[in-house]
Backbone bond lengths (Angstrom), bond angles and torsions (degrees), N, CA, C in turn:
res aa  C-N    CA-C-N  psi(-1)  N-CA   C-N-CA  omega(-1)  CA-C   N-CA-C  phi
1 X - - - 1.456 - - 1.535 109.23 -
2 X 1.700 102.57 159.51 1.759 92.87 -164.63 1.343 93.11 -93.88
3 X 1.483 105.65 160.58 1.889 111.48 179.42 1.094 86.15 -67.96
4 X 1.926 91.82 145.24 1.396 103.35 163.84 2.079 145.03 -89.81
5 X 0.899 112.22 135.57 1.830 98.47 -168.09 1.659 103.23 -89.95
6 X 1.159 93.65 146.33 1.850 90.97 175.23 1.358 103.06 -98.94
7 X 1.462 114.36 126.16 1.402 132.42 -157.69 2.047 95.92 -76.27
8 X 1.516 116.09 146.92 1.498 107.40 179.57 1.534 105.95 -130.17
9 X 1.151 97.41 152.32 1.418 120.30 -177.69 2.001 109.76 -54.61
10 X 1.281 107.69 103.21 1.414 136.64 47.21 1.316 138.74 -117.81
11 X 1.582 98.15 0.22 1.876 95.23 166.02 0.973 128.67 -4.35
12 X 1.486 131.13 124.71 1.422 132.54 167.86 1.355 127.68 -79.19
13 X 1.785 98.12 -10.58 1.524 107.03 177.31 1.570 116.67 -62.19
14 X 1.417 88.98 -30.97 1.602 106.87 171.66 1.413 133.57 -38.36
15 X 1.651 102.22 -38.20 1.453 102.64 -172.13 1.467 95.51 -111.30
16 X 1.348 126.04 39.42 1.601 130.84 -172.71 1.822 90.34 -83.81
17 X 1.562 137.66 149.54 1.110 125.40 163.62 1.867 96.08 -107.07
18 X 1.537 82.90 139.50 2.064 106.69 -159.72 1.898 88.87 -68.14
19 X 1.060 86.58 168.10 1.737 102.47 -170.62 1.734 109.19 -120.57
20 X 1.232 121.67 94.34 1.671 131.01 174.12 1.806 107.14 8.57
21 X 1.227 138.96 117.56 1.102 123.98 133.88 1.470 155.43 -43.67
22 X 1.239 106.92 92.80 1.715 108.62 179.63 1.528 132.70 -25.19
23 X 1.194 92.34 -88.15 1.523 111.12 151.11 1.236 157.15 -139.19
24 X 1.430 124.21 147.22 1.668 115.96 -160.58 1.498 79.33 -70.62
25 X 1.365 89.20 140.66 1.835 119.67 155.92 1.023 121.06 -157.20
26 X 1.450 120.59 -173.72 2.010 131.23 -169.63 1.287 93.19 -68.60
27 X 1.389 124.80 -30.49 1.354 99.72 -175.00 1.723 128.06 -76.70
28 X 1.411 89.14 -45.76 1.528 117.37 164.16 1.783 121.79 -47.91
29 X 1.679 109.35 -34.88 1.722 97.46 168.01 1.791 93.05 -115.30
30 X 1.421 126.10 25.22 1.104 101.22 152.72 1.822 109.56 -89.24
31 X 1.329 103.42 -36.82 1.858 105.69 163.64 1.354 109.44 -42.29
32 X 1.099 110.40 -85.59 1.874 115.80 176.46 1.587 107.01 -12.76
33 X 1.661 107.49 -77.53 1.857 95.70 174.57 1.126 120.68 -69.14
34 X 1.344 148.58 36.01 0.988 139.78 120.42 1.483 135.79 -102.03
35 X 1.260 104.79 -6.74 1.773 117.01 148.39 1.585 106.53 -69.64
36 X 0.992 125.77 -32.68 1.534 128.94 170.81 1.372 127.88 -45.86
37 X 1.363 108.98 -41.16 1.144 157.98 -135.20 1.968 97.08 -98.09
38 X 1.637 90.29 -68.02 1.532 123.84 -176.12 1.442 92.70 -57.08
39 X 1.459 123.60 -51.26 1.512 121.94 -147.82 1.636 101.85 -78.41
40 X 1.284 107.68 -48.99 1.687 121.59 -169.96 1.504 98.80 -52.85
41 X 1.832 120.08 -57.55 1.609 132.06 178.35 1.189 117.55 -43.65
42 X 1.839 107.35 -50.26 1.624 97.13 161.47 1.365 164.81 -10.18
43 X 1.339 84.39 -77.34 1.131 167.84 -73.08 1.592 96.37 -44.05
44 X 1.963 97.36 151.72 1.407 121.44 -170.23 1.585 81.86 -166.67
45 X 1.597 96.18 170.39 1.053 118.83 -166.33 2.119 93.01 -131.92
46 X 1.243 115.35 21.15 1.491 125.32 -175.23 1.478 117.82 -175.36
47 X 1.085 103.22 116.42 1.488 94.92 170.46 1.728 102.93 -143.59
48 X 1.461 123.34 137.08 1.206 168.42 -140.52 1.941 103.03 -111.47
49 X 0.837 124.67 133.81 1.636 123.97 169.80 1.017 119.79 -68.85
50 X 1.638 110.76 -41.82 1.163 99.40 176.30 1.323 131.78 -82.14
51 X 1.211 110.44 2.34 1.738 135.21 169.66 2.266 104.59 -62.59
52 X 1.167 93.12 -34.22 1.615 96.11 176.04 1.433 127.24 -98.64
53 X 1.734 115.60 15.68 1.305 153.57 -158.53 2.290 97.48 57.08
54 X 0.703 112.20 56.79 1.179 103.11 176.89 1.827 120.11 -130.32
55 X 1.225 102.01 79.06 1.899 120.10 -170.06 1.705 113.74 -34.91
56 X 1.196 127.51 31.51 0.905 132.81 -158.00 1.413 108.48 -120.65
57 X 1.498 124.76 150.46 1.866 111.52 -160.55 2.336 81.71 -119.41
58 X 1.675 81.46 86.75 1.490 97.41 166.10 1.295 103.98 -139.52
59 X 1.569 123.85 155.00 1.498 118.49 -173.20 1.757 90.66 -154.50
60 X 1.056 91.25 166.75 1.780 103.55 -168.93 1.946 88.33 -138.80
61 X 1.381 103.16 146.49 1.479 105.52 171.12 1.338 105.00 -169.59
62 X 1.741 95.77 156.24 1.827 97.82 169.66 1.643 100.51 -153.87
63 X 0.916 105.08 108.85 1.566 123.14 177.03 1.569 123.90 -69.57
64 X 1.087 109.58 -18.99 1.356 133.46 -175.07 1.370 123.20 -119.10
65 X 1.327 106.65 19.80 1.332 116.39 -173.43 1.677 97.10 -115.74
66 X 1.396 115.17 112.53 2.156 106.15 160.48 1.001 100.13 -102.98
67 X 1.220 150.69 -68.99 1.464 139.05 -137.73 1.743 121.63 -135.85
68 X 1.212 100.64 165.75 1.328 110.82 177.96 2.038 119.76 -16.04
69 X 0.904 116.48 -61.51 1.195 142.90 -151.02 1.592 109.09 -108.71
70 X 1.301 115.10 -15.40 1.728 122.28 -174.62 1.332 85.64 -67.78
71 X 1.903 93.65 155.14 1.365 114.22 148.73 1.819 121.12 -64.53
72 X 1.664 98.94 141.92 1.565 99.72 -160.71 1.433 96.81 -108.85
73 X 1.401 112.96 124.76 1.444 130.20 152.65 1.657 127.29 -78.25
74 X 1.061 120.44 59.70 1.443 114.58 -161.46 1.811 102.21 -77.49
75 X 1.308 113.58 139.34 1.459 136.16 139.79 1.162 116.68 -39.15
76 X 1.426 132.72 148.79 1.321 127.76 120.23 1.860 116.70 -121.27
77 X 1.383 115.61 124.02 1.603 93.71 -152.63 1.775 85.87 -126.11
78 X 1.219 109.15 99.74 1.831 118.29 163.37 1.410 108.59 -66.90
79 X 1.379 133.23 158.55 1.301 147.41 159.73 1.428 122.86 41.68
80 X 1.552 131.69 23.57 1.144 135.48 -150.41 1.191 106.69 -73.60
81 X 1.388 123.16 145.00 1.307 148.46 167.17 1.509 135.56 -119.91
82 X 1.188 138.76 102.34 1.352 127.43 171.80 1.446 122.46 -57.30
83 X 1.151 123.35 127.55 1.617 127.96 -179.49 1.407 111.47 -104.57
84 X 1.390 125.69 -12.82 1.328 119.50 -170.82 1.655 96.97 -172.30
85 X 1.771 94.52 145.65 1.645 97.69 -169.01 1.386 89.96 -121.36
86 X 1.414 127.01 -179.21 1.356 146.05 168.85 1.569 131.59 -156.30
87 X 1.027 132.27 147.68 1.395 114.30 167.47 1.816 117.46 63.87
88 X 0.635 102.54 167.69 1.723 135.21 172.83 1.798 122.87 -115.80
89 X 1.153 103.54 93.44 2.045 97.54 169.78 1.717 103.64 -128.04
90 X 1.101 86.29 147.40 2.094 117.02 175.09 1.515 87.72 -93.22
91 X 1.220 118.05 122.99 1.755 138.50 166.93 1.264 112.09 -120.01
92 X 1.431 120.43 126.00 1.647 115.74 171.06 1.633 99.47 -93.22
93 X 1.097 92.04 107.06 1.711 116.90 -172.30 1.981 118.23 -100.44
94 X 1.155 99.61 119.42 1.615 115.36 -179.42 1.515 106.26 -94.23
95 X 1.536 97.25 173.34 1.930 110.41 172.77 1.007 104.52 -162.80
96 X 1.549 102.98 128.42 1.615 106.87 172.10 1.344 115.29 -82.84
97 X 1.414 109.04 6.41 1.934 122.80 161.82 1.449 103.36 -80.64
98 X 1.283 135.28 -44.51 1.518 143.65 -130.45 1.614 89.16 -132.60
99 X 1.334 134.29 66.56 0.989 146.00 124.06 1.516 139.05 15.46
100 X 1.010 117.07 77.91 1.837 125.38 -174.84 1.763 110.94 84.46
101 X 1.399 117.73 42.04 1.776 114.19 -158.40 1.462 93.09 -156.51
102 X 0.956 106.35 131.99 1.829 132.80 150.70 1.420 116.01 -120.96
103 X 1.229 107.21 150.77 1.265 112.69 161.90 1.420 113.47 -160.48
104 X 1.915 119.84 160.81 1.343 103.93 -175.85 1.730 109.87 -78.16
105 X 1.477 113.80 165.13 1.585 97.83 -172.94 1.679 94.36 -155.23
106 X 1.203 91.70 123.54 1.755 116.95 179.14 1.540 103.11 -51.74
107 X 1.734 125.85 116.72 1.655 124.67 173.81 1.900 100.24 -140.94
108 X 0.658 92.03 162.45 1.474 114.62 179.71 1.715 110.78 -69.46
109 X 1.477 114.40 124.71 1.757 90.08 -152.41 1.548 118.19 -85.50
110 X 1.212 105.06 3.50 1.525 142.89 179.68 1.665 131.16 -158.75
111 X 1.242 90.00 140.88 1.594 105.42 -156.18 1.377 118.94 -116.57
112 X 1.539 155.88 -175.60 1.422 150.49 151.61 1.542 88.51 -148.82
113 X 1.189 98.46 101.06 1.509 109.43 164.97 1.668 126.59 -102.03
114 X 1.518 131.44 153.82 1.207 126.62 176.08 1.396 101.83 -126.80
115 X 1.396 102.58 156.63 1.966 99.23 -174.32 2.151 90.40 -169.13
116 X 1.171 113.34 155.14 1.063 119.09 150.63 1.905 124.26 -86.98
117 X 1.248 99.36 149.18 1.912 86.36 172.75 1.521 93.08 -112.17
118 X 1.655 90.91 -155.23 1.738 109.31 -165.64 1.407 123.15 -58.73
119 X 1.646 113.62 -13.66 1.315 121.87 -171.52 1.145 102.81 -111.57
120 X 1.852 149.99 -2.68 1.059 145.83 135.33 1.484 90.89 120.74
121 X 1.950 100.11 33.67 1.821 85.13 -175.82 1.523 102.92 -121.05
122 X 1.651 109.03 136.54 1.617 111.63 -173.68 1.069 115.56 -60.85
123 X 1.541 123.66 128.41 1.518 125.93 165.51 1.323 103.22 -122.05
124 X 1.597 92.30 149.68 2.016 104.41 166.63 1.532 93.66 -130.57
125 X 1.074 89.32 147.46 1.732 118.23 176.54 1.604 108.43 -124.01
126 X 1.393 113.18 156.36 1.435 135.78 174.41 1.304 84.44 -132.91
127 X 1.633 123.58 107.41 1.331 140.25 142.24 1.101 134.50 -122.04
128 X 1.398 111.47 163.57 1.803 110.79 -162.35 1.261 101.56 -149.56
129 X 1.340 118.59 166.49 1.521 138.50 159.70 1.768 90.63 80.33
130 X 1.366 127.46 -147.48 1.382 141.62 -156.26 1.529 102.55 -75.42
131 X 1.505 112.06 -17.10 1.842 111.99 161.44 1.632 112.68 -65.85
132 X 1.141 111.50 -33.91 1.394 114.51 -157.23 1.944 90.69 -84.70
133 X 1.411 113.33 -68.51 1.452 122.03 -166.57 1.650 101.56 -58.16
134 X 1.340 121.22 -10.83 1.335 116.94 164.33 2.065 111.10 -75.44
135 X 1.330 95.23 -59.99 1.616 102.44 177.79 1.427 99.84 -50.22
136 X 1.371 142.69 -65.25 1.359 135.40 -173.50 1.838 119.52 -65.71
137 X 1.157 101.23 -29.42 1.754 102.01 157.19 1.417 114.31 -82.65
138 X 1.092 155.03 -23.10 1.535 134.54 155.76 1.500 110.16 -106.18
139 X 1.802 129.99 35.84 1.098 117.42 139.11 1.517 96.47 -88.00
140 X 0.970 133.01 -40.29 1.500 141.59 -166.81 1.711 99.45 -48.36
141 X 1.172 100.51 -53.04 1.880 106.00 162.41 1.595 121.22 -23.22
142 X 1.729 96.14 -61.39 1.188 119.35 -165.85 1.737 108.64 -72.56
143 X 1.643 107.59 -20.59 1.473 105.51 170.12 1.296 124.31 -107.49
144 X 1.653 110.32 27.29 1.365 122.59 -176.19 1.255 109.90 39.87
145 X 1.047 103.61 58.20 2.271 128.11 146.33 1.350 105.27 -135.31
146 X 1.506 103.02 136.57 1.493 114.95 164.95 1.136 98.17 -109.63
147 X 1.887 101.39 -175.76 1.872 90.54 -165.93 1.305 105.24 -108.55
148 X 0.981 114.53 20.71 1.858 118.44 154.99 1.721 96.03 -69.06
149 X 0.918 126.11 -51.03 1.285 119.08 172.39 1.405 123.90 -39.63
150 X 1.254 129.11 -37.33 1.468 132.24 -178.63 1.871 99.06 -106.46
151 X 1.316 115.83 39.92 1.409 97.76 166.86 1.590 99.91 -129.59
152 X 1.222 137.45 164.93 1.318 152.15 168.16 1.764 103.95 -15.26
153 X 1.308 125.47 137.76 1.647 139.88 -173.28 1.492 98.80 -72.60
154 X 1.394 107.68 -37.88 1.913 121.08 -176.79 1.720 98.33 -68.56
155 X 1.276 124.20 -34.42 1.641 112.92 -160.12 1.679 85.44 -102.60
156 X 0.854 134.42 -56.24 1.607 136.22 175.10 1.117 90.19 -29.32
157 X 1.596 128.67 -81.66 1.643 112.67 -140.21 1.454 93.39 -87.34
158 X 0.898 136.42 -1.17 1.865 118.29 164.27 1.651 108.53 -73.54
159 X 1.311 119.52 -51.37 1.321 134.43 148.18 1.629 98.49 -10.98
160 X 1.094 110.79 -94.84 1.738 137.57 -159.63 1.546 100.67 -43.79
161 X 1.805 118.21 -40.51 1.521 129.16 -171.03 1.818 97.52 -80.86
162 X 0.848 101.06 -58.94 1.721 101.30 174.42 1.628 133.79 -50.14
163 X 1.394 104.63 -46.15 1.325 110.79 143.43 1.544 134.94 -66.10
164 X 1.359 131.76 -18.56 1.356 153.45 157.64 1.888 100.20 -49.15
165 X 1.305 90.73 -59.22 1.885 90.15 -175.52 1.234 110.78 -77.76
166 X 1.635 122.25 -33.26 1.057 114.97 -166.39 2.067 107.74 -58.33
167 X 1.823 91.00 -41.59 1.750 88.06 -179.78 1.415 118.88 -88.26
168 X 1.135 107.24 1.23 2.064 102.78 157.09 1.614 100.36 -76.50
169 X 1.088 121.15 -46.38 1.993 116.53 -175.89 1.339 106.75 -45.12
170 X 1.365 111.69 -44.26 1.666 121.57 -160.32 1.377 84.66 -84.36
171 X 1.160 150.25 -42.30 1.943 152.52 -148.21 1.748 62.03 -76.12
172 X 1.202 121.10 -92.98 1.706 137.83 -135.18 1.705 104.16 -52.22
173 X 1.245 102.22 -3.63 1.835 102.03 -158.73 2.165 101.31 -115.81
């Protein structure tokens, strides 16, 4: 399989909404470990399918992972769904789509999510804090929104103009 590239903002693949997975197979967690792969090299702590042009509602994550050298908790999260929201949290939220940018971003401060993993077995979770704003930032993936999308129209389009020049410099260079 070819290495994978993480697609960047402004891709249009980006705002593609991913299409349910059929079935787990070799092909399907041989993708997964190599989104694994992509995310750790990054480094991110989430990565999205459709972040590797791949329209598909699969996500890879590790919440518990900071640095180089930590022990790795990796995810594998098929078909995920939120079932229940809670609360209000401000997250200073990154993208390994959205290139040199943070911003804080309004999420739900707790979640009950359902998803299949690698063995095709249903799980639900009740998670919160940087588990949860991770699951709701790369389902958001999966519905073609990033979270420049849910921040202020004034910080977006300065965002959008800055990155605009930044990839004419790189075209011209």
């Amino acid at each position: 399989m070819a290495e994978l590239e993480v697609l960047k903002f402004p891709d249009p693949r980006l705002k593609e909404v991913s299409t349910p997975v059929e079935e787990v197979d070799d092909a399907l967690r041989a993708l997964a470990l190599q989104m694994l792969q992509v995310m750790y090299d990054e480094p991110g702590i989430g990565l999205a399918a459709p972040q590797v042009g791949r329209a598909i509602r699969l996500v890879v994550m590790d919440t518990e992972w900071s640095e180089e050298d930590a022990e790795r908790s990796p995810a594998v999260i098929v078909n995920p769904q939120i079932l229940e929201r809670e609360g209000r949290i401000l997250w200073e939220e990154g993208c390994l789509s959205v290139p040199d940018y943070t911003a804080e971003v309004e999420r739900s401060e707790s979640i009950v999510v359902t998803y299949r993993n690698l063995e095709g077995e249903q799980i639900t979770e009740n998670v919160s804090g940087l588990r949860a704003v991770c699951f709701q930032h790369e389902i958001d993936h999966l519905d073609g929104t990033l979270f420049i999308d849910r921040i202020s129209r004034l910080k977006r389009s300065l965002y959008v103009k800055r990155r605009k020049k930044q990839l004419r410099q790189d075209a011209e260079d």
